[in-house]
C-alpha positions as CSV (number, residue, x, y, z in Angstrom):
1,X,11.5,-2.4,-3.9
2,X,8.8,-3.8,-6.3
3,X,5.8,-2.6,-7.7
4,X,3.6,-4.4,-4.8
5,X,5.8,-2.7,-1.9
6,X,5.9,0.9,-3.9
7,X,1.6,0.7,-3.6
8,X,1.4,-0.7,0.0
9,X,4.1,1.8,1.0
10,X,2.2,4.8,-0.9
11,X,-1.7,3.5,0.5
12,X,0.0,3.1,4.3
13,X,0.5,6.8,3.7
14,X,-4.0,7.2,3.9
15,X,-4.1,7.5,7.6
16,X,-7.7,5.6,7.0
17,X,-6.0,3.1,5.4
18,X,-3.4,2.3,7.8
19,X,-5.8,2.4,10.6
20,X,-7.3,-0.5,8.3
21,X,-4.7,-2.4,7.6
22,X,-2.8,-2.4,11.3
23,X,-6.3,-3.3,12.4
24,X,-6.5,-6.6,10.8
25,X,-3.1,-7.3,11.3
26,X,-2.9,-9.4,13.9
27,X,-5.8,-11.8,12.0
28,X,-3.5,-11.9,9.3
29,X,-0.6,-12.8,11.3
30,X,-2.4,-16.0,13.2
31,X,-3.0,-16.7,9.2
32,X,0.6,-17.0,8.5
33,X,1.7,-18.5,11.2
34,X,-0.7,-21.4,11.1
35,X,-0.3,-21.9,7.1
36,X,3.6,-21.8,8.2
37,X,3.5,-24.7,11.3
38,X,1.0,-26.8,8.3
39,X,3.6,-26.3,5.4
40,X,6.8,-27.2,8.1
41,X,4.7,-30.6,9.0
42,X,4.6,-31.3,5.3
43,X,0.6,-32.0,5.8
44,X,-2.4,-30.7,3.3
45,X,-5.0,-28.3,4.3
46,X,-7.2,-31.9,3.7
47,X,-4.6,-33.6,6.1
48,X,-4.9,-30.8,8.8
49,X,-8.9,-31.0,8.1
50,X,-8.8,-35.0,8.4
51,X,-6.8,-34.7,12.0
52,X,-9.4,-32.5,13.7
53,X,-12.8,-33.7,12.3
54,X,-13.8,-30.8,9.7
55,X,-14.3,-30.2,6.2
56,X,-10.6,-29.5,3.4
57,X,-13.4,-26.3,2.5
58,X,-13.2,-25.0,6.0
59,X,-8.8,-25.2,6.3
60,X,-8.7,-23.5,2.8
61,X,-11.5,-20.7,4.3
62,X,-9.6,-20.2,7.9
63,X,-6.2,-19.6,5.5
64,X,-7.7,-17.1,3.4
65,X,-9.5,-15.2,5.7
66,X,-12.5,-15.8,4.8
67,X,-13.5,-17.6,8.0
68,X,-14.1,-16.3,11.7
69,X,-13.3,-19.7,13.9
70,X,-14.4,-19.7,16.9
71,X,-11.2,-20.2,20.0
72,X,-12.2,-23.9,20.5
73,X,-11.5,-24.3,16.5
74,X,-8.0,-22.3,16.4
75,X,-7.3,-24.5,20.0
76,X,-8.0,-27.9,17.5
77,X,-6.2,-26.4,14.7
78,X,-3.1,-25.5,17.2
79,X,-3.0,-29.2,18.8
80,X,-2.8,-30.6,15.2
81,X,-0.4,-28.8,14.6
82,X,1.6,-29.7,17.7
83,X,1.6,-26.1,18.7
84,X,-0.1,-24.2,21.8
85,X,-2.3,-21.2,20.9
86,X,-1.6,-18.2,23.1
87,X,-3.7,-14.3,23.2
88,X,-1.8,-11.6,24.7
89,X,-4.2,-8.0,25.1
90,X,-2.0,-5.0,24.9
């Protein structure tokens, strides 16, 4: 265990925090799972941004989190992507 997973293990202990942080988890998740299907095709955030008629700036926001896209966007992002995008409420 490293420094980084002794801290997040010691903060998840804040019941605040982990409210928090299981809260934006699922954001965070969509994150890495569309930064994962762009790195498998080999393409560039510029690439990806090219493909479904947006802005390099607006790829590079969307991956950081910095960016609330709407569902049409993440459905463009998906289909670039050759992927489907699917919601599930639980």
């Amino acid at each position: 265990m490293d420094d980084l997973d002794r801290l997040e293990a010691e903060l998840l202990k804040d019941p605040e925090f982990k409210a928090e942080y299981d809260a934006l988890e699922p954001e965070y998740e969509l994150i890495r799972q569309i930064i994962s299907a762009r790195t498998e095709k080999k393409m560039t955030q510029k690439q990806l941004a090219e493909k479904i008629g947006t802005k390099q700036s607006n790829i590079a926001r969307l991956e950081s989190g910095n960016y609330n896209p709407s569902f049409q966007f993440l459905q463009k992002v998906a289909g670039a992507l050759d992927k489907k995008l699917s919601f599930a409420l639980r």
